[in-house]
C-alpha positions in Angstrom: 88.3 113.9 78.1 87.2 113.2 74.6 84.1 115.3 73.8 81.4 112.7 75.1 77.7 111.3 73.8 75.0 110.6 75.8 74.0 107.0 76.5 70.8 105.3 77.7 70.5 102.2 79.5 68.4 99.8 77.1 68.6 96.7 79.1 69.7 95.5 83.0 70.2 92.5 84.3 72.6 90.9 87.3 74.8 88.0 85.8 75.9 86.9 89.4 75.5 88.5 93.1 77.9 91.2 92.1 78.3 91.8 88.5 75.5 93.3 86.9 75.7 93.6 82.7 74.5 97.2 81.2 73.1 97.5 77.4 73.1 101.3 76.2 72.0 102.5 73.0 72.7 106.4 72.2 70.3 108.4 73.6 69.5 110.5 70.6 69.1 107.2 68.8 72.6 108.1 66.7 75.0 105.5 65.3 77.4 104.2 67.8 81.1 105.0 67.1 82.8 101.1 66.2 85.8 99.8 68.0 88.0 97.1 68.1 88.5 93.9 70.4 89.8 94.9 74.1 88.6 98.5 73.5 86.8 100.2 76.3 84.2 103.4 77.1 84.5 105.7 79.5 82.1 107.3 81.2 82.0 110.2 83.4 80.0 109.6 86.5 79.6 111.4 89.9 82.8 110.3 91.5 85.2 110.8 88.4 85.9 109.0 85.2 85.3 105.1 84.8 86.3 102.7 81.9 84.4 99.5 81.3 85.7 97.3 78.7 83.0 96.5 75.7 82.2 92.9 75.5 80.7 90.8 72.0 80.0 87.3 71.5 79.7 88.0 68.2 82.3 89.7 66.1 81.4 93.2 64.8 82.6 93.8 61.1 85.5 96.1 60.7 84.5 99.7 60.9 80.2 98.2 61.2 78.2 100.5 63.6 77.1 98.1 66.7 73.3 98.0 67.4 74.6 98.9 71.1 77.2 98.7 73.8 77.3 96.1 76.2 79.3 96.1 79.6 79.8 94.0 82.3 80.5 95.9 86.2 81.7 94.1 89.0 80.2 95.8 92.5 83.1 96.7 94.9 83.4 96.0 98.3 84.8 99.3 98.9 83.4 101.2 96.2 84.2 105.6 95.8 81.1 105.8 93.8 81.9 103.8 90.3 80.6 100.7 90.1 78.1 101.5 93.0 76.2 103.9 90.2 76.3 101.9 87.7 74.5 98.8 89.6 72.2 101.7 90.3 71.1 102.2 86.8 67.6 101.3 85.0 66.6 100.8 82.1 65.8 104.4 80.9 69.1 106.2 82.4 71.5 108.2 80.9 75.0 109.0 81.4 78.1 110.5 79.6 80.7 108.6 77.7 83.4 108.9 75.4 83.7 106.8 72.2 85.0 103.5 72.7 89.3 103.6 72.3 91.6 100.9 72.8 95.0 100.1 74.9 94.6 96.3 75.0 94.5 95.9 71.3 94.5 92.3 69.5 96.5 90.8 66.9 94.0 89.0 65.6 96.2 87.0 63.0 98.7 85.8 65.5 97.7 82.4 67.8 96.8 83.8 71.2 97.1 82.7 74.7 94.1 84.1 76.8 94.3 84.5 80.7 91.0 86.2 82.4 90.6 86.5 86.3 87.9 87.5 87.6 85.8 90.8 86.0 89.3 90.7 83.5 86.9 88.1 81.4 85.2 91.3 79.6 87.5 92.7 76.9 88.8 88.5 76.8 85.0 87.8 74.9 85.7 90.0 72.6 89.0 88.8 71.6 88.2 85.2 71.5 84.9 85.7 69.4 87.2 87.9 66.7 90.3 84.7 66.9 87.5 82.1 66.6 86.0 84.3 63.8 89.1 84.7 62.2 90.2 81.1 62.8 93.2 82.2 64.3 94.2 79.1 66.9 94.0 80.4 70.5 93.8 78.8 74.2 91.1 80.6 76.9 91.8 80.2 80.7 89.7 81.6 83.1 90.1 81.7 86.4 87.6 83.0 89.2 86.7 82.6 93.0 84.0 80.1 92.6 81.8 78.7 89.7 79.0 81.0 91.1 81.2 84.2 91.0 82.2 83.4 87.4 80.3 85.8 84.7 78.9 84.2 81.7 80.0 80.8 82.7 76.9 79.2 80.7 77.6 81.5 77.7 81.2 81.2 77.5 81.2 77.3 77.6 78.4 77.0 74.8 80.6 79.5 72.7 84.0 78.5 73.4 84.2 75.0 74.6 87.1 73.8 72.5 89.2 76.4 73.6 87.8 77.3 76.9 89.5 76.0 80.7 87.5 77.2 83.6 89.8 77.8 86.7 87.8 77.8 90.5 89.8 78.9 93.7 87.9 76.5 96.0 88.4 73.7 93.7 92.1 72.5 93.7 92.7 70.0 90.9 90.8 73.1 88.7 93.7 75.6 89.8 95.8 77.8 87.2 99.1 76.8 86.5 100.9 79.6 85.3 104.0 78.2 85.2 102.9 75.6 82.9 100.8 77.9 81.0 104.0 80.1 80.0 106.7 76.4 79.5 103.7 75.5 77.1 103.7 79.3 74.9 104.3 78.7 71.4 107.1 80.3 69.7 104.6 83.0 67.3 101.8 82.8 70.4 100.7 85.8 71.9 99.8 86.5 75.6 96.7 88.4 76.9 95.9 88.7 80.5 93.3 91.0 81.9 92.9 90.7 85.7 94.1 91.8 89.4 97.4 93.5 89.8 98.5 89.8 91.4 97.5 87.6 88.6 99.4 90.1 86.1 102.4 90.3 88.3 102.2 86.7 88.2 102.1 85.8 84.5 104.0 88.6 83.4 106.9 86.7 85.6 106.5 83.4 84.7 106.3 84.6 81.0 109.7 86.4 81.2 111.7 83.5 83.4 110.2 81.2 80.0 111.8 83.3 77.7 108.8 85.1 76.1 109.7 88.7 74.9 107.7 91.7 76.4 106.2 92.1 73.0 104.4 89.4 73.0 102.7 89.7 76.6 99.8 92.0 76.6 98.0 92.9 79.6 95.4 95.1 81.1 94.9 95.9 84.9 91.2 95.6 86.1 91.6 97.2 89.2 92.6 101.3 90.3 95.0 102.5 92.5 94.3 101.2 96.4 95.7 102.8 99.6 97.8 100.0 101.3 98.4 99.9 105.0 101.4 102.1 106.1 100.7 105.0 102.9 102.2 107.5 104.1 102.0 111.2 103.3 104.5 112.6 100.4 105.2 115.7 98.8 105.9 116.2 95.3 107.9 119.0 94.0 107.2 120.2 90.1 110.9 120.9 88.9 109.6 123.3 85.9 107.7 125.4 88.4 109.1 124.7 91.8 105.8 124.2 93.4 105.6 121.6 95.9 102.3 119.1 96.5 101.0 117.3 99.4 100.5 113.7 98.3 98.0 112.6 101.1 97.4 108.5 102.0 94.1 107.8 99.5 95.3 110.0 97.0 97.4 109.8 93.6 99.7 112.2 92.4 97.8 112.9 89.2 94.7 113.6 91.4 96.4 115.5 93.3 98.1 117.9 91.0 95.2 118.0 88.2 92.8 119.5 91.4 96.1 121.9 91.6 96.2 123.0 88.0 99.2 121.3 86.6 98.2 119.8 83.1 98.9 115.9 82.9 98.7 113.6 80.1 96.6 110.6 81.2 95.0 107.5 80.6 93.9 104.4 82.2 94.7 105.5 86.1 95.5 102.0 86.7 99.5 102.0 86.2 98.9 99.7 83.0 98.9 101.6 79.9 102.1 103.7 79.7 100.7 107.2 79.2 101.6 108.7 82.3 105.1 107.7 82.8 107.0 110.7 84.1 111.3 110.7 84.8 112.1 110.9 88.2 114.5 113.9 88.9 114.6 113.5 92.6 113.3 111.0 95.2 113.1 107.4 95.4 109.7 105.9 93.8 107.2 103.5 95.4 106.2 101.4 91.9 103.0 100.2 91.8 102.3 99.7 88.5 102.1 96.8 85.8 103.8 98.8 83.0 107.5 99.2 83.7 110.2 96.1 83.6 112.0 95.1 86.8 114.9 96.7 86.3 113.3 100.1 85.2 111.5 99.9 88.8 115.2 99.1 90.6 116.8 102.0 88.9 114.3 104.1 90.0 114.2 107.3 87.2 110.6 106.7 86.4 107.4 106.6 87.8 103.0 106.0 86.6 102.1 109.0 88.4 98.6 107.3 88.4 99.6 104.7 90.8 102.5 104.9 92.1 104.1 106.5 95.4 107.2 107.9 97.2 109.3 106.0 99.6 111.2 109.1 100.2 110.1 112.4 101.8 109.4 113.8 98.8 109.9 113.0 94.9 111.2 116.0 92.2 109.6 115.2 89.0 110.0 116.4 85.5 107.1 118.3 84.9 
């Protein structure tokens, strides 16, 4: 973890029954480290690490110190002590955090197709305030539950109207169209989509069937790994070392060997930044990640340790 700063909680309010936003300033009263759209902070709580994407309505200058960071957290139903905390802060609290860093980065001079669902509407502010700023075209979908579960529904339609399309579950003639979404893609448009693994899976494949390159879909995963019904205990076997783990049902393989000492490079530990990929010597993965292509997941010689599983007995990995 990069060395972290202290931050204080300068404001608190709930935005809907279970998102509550966070202001911090730095405790000391320091300058805040800048960042870029789609960057996030991560802060080190009680139950482990958690990254919140930083959200802006208003751009911040290239390289400009920001008067404070602002965050939106979604409570979950079956929270292991994350977002459960933070809906527990006041005004007045502190808590670690790293400076802000960035794996959903924008192109900001490229037209942009935005896709939000859900809490994946946080890092999406940011990028459309810098695209409007810029005056870069761009389209913003945004799809949640209901109108009452939406965050910043009042802001975001004052803000973005021209470009904004609000998408509600439990009204039909409102639902996304992703297919028509990605036959509609421009041929220099880009494609952001922040959401649940579903939507992503979703786009991502309606994207590629329409002929838009992986370069041009971008994509961040608002939601950790999950123990499904039938997980199964697994063992991993370390091929530099020979030593053999016990991958238990609830558990990842990068938790799992970090607690046993083995030194992992690591990022998101939601399967959709990259960093973790690790070559599969042995074993027959159980993908669960956003990250690698269809056909890197069929011939099975990689794996996101931070997600993903074993369908076989046990997996051999190059570490």
């Amino acid at each position: 973890m990069v060395e972290p700063v202290k931050l204080k909680v300068a404001s608190a309010r709930m935005l809907t029954q279970s998102i509550c936003e966070l202001e911090f300033v730095r405790s000391d009263g320091g300058t805040l480290a800048s960042y870029t759209p789609g960057a996030h902070v991560k802060f080190a709580l009680p139950a482990g690490e958690r990254s919140y994407s930083l959200i802006d309505f208003e751009p911040i200058p290239d390289g400009a110190a920001p008067v404070s960071y602002r965050f939106a957290v979604q409570l979950e139903a079956k929270s292991s002590g994350g977002s459960s905390f933070m809906h527990g802060l006041k005004p007045g609290d502190e808590v670690a955090a790293t400076a802000p860093d960035n794996d959903f980065p924008l192109l900001a001079d490229k037209p942009a197709l935005l896709i939000a669902g859900g809490i994946g509407i946080t890092p999406m502010i940011s990028m459309a305030s810098a695209l409007q700023d810029a005056g870069t075209p761009f389209r913003f979908h945004y799809a949640c539950r209901t109108a009452a579960a939406m965050a910043y529904r009042d802001e975001l339609g004052e803000r973005f109207n021209d470009f904004l399309t609000m998408h509600f579950d439990d009204v039909p003639e409102t639902a996304l169209d992703i297919a028509a979404l990605a036959g509609s893609v421009g041929s220099d448009e880009h494609v952001y989509v922040c959401g649940p693994k579903g939507m992503i899976d979703a786009v991502k494949s309606a994207m590629e069937a329409a002929g838009i390159t992986q370069d041009r879909i971008h994509f961040e995963l608002f939601t950790s790994a999950a123990e499904l019904a039938g997980d199964r205990v697994f063992e991993v076997e370390v091929h530099a070392t020979g030593e053999v783990f016990e991958i238990p049902p609830g558990k990842t393989i990068v938790e799992v060997l970090e607690a046993g000492g083995v030194d992992l490079m690591h990022d998101c530990l939601r399967g959709d930044c990259g960093i973790c990929r690790t070559d599969v010597i042995d074993g027959i993965p159980d993908h669960r990640d956003v990250v690698l292509s269809d056909s890197e997941k069929a011939e099975g010689n990689v794996i996101q340790i931070c997600v993903s599983r074993a369908k076989s007995a046990r997996l051999v990995l190059d570490l």
